[in-house]
C-alpha positions as CSV (number, residue, x, y, z in Angstrom):
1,X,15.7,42.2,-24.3
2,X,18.4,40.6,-22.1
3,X,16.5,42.1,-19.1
4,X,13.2,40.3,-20.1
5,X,14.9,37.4,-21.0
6,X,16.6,37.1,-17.3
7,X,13.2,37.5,-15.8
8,X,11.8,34.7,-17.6
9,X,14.8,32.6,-16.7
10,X,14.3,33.6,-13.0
11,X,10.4,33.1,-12.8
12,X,10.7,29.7,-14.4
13,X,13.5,28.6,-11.7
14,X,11.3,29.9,-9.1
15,X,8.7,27.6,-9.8
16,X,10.5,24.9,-10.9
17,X,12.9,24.5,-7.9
18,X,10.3,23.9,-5.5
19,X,8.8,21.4,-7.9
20,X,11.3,19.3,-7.8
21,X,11.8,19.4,-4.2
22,X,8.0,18.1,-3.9
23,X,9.4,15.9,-6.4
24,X,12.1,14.6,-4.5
25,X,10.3,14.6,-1.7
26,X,7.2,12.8,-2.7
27,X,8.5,10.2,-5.1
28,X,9.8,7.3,-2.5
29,X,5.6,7.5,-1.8
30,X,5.0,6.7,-5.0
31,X,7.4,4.8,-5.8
32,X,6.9,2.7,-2.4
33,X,3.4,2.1,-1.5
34,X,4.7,0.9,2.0
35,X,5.3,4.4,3.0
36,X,1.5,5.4,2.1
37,X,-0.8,5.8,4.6
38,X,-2.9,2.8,5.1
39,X,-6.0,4.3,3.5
40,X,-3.5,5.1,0.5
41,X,-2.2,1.8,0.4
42,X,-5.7,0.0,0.7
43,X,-7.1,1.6,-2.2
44,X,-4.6,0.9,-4.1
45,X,-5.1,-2.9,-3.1
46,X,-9.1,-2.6,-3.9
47,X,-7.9,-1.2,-7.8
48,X,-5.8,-4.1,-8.2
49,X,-8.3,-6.3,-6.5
50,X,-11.6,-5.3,-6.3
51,X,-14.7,-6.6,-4.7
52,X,-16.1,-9.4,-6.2
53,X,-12.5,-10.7,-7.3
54,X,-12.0,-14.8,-6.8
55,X,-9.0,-15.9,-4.8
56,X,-7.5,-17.7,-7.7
57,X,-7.2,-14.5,-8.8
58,X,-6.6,-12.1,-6.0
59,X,-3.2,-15.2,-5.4
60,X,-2.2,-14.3,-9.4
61,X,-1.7,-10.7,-8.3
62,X,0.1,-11.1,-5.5
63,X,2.5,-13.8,-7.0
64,X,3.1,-11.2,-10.0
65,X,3.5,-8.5,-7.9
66,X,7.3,-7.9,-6.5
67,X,8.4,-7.7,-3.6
68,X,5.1,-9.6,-2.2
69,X,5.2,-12.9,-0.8
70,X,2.0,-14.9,1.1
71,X,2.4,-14.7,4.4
72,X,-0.1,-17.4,5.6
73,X,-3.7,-18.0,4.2
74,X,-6.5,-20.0,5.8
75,X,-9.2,-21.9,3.9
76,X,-11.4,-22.5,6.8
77,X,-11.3,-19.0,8.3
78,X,-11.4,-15.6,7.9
79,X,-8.9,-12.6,9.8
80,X,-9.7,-10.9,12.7
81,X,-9.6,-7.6,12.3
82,X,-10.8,-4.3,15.3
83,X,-13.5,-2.1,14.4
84,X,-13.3,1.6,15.0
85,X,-15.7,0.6,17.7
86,X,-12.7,-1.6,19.1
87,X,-14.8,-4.9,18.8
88,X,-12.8,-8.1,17.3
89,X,-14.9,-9.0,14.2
90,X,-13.7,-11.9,11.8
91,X,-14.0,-11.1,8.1
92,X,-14.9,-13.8,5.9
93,X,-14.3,-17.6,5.9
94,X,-10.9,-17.8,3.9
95,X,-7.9,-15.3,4.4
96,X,-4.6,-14.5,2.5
97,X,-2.0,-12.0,4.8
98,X,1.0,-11.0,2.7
99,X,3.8,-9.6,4.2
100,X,5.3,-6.3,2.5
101,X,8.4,-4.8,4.4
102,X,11.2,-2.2,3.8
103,X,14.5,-1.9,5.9
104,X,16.0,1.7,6.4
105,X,19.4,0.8,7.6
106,X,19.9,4.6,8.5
107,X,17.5,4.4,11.0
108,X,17.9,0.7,11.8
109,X,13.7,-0.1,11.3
110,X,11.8,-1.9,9.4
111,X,8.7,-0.4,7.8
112,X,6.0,-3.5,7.5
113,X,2.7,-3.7,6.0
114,X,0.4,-6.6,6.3
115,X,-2.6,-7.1,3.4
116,X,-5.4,-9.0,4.4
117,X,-7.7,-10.1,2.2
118,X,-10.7,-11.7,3.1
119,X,-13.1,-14.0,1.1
120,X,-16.4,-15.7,1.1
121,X,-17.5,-19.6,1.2
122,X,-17.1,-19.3,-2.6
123,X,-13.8,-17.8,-2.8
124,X,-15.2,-13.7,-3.6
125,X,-12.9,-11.0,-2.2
126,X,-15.5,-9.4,0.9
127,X,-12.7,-6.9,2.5
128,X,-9.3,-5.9,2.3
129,X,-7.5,-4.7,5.5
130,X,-4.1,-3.0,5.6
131,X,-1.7,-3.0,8.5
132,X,1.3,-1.1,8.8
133,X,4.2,-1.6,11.9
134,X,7.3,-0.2,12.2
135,X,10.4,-1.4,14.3
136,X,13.3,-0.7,15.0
């Protein structure tokens, strides 16, 4: 019985130590959207703004949201942006950038993402563009 019991022991820490190294290792992803992948970070921006949202409210979110600040915001043009086709195109006819950045003093950069929002004549959320830089 001790036998048996030992095993079970064994097989559960085999599992569960890697699982919490994934752990470990995932959780300053999720706990940092910064450190997503653009794509990653953009849908996550198009949840909490979708389409369709007014920029009254898209500004709400990003006041109640820490750590986010507006960076600069036009009412009489939109952002420029580069297709995959590497043309300039300009998205909408108002913008809002906020600025999102993380310091790693262990490796002396600064991880930066920059949320573009884009809106109509009316004020309705058209696009949302994510870029991320990182200096050191």
């Amino acid at each position: 019985m001790k036998s048996s019991y030992k095993n079970a022991i064994r097989k559960s820490l085999i599992f569960l130590i890697p699982f919490a190294l994934l752990l470990v290792l995932l959780m300053p992803m999720i706990v940092n959207p910064i450190r997503n992948p653009w794509f990653v970070t953009r849908g996550y921006v198009l949840r909490i703004t979708p389409i369709g949202t007014h920029i009254d409210d898209v500004v709400d979110v990003i006041n109640d949201t820490e750590n986010w600040r507006i960076f600069s915001s036009s009412n009489d043009q939109g952002f420029r942006r580069t297709s995959l086709n590497g043309q300039t195109v300009m998205v909408g006819e108002k913008f809002i950038r906020v600025n999102v950045s993380r310091g790693d003093s262990a490796n002396h950069t600064t991880m930066s993402a920059f949320i573009y929002w884009g809106f109509d004549d009316n004020g309705k959320l058209l696009d949302v563009h994510v870029r991320r830089v990182i200096t050191s």
